[in-house]
N, C-alpha and C positions, 0 to 999 in steps of 0.2 A: 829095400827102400832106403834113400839114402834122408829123407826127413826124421830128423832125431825125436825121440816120445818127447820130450822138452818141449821142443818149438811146435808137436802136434797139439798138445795140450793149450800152447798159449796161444794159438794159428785158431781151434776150432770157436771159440767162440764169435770167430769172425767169419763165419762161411756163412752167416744167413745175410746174401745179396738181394733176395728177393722181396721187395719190396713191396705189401699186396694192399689193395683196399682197405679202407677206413675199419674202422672200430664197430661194434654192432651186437647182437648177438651171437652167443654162440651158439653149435646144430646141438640137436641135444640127440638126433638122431644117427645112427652109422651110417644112412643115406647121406645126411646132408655133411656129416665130418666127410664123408667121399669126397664129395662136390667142393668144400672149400680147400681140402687137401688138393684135387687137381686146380685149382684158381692158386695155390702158393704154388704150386707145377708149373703152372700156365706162364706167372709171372717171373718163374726163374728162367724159364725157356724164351719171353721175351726178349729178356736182356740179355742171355748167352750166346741165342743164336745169330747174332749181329758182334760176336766179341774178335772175329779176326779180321775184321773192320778197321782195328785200330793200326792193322799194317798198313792203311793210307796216308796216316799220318806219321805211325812212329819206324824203326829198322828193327826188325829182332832176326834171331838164329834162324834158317830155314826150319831144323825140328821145329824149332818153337812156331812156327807159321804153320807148318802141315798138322801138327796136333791140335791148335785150334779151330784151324778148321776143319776136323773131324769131327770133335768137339762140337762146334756152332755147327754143324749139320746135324748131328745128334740130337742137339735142341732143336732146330729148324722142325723137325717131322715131327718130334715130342707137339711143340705147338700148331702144328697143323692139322695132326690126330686130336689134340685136345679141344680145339677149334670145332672138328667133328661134332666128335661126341658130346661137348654143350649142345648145339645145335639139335644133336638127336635126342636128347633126353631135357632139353631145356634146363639146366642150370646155367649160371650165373659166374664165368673166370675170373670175374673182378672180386668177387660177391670172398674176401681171405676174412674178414670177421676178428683183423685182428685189431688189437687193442693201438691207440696210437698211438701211444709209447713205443711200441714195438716197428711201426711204417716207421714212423720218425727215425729211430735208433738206425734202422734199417736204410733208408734216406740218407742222413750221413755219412754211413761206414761206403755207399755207393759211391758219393760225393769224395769223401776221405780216399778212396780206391784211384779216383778218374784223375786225382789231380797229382797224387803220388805216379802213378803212371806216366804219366805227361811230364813230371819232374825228374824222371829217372831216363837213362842214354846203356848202351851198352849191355853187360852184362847185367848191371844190378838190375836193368828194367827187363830184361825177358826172364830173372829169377822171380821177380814180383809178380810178375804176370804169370808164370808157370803156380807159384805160390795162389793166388787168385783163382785160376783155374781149379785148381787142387780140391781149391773152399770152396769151389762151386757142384765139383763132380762127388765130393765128399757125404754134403749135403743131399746134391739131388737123389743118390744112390740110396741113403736111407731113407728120403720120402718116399722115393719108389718102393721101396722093401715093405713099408708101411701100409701105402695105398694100395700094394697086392691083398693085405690081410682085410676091408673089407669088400673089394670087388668083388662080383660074383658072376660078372658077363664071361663067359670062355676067352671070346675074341679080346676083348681087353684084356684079360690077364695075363694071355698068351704077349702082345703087346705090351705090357706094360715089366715082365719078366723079361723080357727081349731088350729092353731099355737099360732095365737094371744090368745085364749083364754086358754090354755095350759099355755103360756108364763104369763099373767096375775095372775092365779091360782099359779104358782110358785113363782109368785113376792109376791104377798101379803103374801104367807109362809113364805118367807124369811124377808120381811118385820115384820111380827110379832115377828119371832127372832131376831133380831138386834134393 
């Protein structure tokens, strides 16, 4: 991996993109931590799976175009199985329960991301966007890792392990180029 522990360190605090539902309670049960755990899933899978979109508008490296689109495919099925499985057990994707502090913070740094984007040409902007990706596949990987410890359905686990290691395989790609 050519990302230095230095810039991992000052990089991760920046990987939560996900930007989920208002403020509320929290689940006080493992059911419902499940359920708003797949709602901050849900909401990072919205926004990644639509991330190599941004070659309409911007030029980057072909790597860098085939990787996000692996990538934003990866998210694609994450959100369309997550899609499901609300539907079949009735919880709520929006329903993240986080604090507004946190949407806000999280709001920004999106905002902060799209317009740095759009301000960058060339190499710097397919390294920030690879960097971006990075924080996205970083994060997703440990919520995934997470959300396995309280599912208990087979067929999701088996699913949702299968993600994880997709998601993993991706990072360490990306990790090698950046």
């Amino acid at each position: 991996m050519k990302l230095p522990l230095a810039a991992a360190l000052v990089l991760i605090p920046l990987f939560a993109q996900a930007a989920g539902g208002g403020g509320g309670h929290l689940a006080t049960t493992r059911t419902g931590q499940l359920h708003e755990g797949y709602a901050i899933l849900y909401d990072l899978a919205e926004k990644e799976k639509n991330a190599n979109l941004i070659f309409v508008m911007k030029t980057g490296e072909p790597w860098t175009k085939e990787t996000t689109k692996e990538i934003a495919d990866l998210y694609a099925k994450i959100d369309h199985d997550l899609s499901a499985w609300a539907s079949d057990d009735s919880f709520d994707l929006q329903a993240t329960h986080l604090p507004a502090i946190e949407t806000d913070t999280r709001s920004a740094l999106n905002s902060a991301h799209t317009h740095d984007l759009f301000a960058t040409k060339g190499d710097p902007f397919d390294h920030l966007f690879l960097i971006l990706q990075w924080q996205s596949l970083f994060y997703g990987t440990y919520l995934l890792e997470n959300l396995q410890k309280d599912e208990t359905n087979p067929s999701r686990l088996k699913a949702l392990a299968g993600y994880e290691r997709e998601m993993r395989r991706l990072l360490e790609r990306v990790s090698e180029k950046i």
